[in-house]
C-alpha positions in Angstrom: 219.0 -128.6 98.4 219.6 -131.1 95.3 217.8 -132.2 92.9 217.5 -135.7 94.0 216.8 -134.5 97.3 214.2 -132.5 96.7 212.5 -135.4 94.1 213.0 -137.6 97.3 211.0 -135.0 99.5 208.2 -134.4 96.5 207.7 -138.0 96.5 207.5 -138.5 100.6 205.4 -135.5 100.8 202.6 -137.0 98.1 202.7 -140.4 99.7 200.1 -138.4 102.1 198.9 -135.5 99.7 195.1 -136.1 99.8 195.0 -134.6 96.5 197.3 -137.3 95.0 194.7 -140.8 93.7 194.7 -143.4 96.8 196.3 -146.1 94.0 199.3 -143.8 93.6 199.7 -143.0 97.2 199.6 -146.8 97.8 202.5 -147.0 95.7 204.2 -144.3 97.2 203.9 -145.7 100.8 205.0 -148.8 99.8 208.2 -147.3 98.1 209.0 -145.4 101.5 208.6 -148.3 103.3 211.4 -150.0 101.3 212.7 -146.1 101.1 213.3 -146.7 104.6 215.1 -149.6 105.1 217.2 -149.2 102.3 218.7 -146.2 103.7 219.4 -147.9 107.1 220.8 -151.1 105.1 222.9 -148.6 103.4 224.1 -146.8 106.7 224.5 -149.7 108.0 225.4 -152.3 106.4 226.5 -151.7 102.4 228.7 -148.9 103.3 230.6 -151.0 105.8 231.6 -154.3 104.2 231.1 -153.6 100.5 233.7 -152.7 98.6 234.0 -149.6 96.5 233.8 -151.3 93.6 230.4 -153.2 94.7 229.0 -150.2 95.8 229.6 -148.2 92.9 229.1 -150.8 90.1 226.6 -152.5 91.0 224.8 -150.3 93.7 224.6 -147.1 92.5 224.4 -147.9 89.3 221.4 -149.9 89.7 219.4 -147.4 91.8 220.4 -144.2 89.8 218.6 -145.9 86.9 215.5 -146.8 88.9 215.9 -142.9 90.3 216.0 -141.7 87.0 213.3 -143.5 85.5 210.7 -143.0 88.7 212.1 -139.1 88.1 211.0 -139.1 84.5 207.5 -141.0 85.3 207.0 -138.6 88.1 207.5 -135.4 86.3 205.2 -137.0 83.1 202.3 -137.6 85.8 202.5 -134.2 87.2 202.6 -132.4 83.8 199.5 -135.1 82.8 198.0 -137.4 84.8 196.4 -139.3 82.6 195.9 -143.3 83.5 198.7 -144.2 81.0 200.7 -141.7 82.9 199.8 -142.9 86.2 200.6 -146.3 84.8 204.6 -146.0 84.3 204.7 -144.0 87.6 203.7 -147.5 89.5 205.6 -149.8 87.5 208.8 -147.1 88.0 207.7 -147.4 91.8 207.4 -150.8 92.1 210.8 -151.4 90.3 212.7 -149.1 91.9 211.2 -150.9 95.3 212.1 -154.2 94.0 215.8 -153.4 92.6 216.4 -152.2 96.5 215.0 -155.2 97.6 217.1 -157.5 95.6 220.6 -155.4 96.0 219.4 -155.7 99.9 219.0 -159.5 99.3 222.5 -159.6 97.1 224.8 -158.7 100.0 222.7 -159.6 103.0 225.3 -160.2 105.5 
């Protein structure tokens, strides 16, 4: 299994830890829920009438930096979660949520 891949899973798998604080499980859920329909959007939709240029330039960029930041505030939390902590890991959540979002928006056909 990857990296990413397994990142992916540790995130899916706290969204429902009861261990995990109910804020950051909030956050979680609703990152999966956009998780979720990014994935089908992707399936269906980007990789279909985008171009490879699109995809890779603007797509993949944009998300690999959202995955790489939520990575890095994931990893920080785990090692210490301490409220400052448990502060970027939200905001990297939420962004990384909102970039799909907007990239879903972008090239809604």
């Amino acid at each position: 299994m990857s990296l990413g891949k397994k990142f992916h899973e540790q995130l899916v798998t706290a969204a429902t830890a009861p261990h995990i604080p109910e804020r950051v499980r909030s956050a979680l859920e609703a990152w999966r829920a956009v998780d979720l329909r990014y994935k089908q959007w992707f399936l269906k939709e980007a990789k279909v009438r985008l171009t490879t240029e699109q995809l890779l330039d603007d797509i993949l960029v944009q998300d690999d930096d959202c995955f790489d930041a939520t990575e890095d505030a994931w990893l920080n939390y785990q090692a210490q979660p301490t409220p400052e902590n448990e502060a970027v890991l939200l905001r990297s959540l939420a962004e990384w949520g909102e970039t799909r979002t907007r990239l879903m928006q972008k090239y809604a056909g």
